[in-house]
C-alpha positions in Angstrom: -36.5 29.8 22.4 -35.9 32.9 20.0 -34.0 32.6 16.9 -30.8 34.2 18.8 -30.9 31.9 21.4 -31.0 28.9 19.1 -28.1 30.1 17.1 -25.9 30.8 19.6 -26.8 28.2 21.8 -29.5 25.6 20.6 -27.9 24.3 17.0 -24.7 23.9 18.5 -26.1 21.8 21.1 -28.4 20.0 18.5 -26.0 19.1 16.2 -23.6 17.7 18.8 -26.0 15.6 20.5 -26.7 14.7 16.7 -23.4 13.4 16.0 -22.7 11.6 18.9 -25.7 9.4 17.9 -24.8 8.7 14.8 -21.3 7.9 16.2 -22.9 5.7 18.4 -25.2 3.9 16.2 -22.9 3.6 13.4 -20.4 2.4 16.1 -16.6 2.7 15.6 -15.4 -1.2 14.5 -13.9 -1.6 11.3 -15.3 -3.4 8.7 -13.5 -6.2 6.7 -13.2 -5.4 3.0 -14.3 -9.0 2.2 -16.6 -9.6 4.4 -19.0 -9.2 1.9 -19.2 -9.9 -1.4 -21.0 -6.7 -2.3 -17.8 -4.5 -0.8 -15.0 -6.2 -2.9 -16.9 -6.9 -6.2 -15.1 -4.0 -7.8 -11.7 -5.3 -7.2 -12.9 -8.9 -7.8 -14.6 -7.6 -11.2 -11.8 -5.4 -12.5 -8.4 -7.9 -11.5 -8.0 -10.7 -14.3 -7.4 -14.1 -12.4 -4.4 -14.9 -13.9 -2.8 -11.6 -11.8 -4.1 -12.6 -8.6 -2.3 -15.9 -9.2 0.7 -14.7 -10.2 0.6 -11.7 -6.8 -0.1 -15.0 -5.0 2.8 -16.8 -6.5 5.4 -14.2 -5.5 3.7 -13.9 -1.9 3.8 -17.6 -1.5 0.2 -18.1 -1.4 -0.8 -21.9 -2.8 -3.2 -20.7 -5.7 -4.6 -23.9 -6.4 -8.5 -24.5 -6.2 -8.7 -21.2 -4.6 -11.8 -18.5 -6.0 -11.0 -15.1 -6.9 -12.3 -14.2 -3.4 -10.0 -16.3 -1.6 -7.0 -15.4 -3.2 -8.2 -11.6 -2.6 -8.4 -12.0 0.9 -5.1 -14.0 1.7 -2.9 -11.1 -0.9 -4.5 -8.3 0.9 -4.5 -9.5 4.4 -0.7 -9.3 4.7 0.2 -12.3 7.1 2.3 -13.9 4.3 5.0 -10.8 5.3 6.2 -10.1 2.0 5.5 -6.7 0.6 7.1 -6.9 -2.8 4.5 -8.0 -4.6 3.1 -6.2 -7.5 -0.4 -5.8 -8.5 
């Protein structure tokens, strides 16, 4: 293949065969904040417990002999319905 060929024709081919693989391998579900520890640790290192109990409070989230993980997860998964809280 010359070099006209292959930039008119080959790269564009090459890098869409190229994405759709890494689409594919990456795949396309998405990935729960606090799954892991290692995704969330920034929020979890930065927000002082005592805020996260009182978010919880006004969502009406039980805060007792919770971690700073599970209170995380139950403010920020939004079944309680309330949206009023502030953070």
């Amino acid at each position: 293949m010359n070099r006209r060929t292959f930039f008119k024709t080959g790269l564009k081919d090459y890098l869409l065969s190229f994405a759709a693989t890494l689409s594919l391998s990456t795949g396309n579900e998405q990935k729960d904040y606090f799954d892991s520890i290692f995704s969330c640790y920034p929020l979890l290192a930065e927000a002082p417990m005592d805020q996260l109990i009182m978010a919880a409070k006004q969502l009406g989230i039980d805060p007792e002999n919770k971690t700073k993980l599970e209170l995380a997860k139950e403010i920020f998964s939004g079944k309680q319905g309330k949206t009023n809280a502030h953070y």
